[in-house]
Every structure is written in structure tokens, then in C-alpha cells.
N, C-alpha and C positions, 0 to 999 in steps of 0.2 A: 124151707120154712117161709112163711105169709112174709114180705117184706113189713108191714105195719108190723106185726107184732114183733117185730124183731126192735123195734123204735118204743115200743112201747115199756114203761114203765111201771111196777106194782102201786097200788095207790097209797099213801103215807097220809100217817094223819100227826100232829104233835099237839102231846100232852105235856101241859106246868102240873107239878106234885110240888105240895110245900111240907115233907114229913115231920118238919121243927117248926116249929114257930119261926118266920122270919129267913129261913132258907130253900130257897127255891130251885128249882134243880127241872127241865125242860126232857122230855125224852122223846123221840120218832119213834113211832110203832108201823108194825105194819098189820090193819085188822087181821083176824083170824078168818079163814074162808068156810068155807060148808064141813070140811071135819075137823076143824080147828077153830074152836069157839075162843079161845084166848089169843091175843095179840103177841106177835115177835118182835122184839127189841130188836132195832135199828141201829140205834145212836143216844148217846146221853151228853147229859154236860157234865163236865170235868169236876167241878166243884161248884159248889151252891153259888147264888145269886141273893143280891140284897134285896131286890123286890120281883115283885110277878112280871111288872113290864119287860124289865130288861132280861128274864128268861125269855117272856114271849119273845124279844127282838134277835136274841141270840138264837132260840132255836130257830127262828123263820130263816134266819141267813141261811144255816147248813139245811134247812128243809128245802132251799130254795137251789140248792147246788144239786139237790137230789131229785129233784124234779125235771119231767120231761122237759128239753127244749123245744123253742117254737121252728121246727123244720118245714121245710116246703112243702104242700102236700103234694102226696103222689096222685100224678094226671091218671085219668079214667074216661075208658070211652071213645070215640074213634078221634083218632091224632094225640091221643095221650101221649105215646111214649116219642111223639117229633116234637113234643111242648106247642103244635099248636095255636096261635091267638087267634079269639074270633074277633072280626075287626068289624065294624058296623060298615053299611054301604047300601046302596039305591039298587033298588029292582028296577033292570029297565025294558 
């Protein structure tokens, strides 16, 4: 298997729903791809929220645990896999 895609993550989007007046409730979805036009439930929140903000803030946190980390990139190209540094220096 591709080492990158093995690192790679589905792409997550989150959605605030307020179905009551005044309770707000955050959910992760994951789009729907090419034969699946409706989105998959991820994640939700546990119990409603007083306003939209503090959904927004609540869901970004757990969207944010669910998202790729910032990893090294993998080297490419000749001396990739010795890591390489090109070091500046005089023609002489």
C-alpha cells in the first residue's frame, strides 16, 4: 500500500443543526462520494447546546482530533530516503 495514503485521512466537514428553537447540536459528516450522494455520520454532540457558537467550538475541537496531523513529508528524488540537506556553497 502508497505509504501516503496510508497517512491520509477522509475529508470531514461539520455541520450546526438547531431542530428546536434555541438547541443546537453540531454533527461531523463525512461527504457522500460518487455513488453515495448523502453524507455518513461521524460524530455528534451528546446533548444540545445554548447557542450556535459554542456548538461551533465544541464541534471544531473533536473535528480537530479527527483530522490529519501535520507529519514530515516523505523525501522524494535522489537522496530522499538518506534525508539528504542541500547545503548552499561556491562553484569553484
Amino acid at each position: 500500500m502508497n505509504p501516503i495514503s496510508q497517512r491520509m485521512k477522509p475529508a470531514l466537514s461539520l455541520v450546526i443543526e438547531e431542530p428546536i428553537a434555541g438547541h443546537y447540536y453540531w454533527l461531523i459528516v463525512q461527504p457522500g462520494g460518487w455513488l453515495s450522494l448523502s453524507p455518513t455520520l461521524i460524530a455528534s454532540a451528546p446533548g444540545p447546546l445554548p447557542s450556535y457558537q459554542a456548538a461551533q467550538e465544541a464541534g471544531r475541537e473533536v473535528l480537530a482530533t479527527m483530522q490529519a496531523t501535520a507529519d514530515r513529508p516523505i523525501p522524494s528524488g535522489f537522496g530522499g530516503a538518506w534525508d539528504i540537506m542541500t547545503m548552499p556553497g561556491a562553484l569553484v
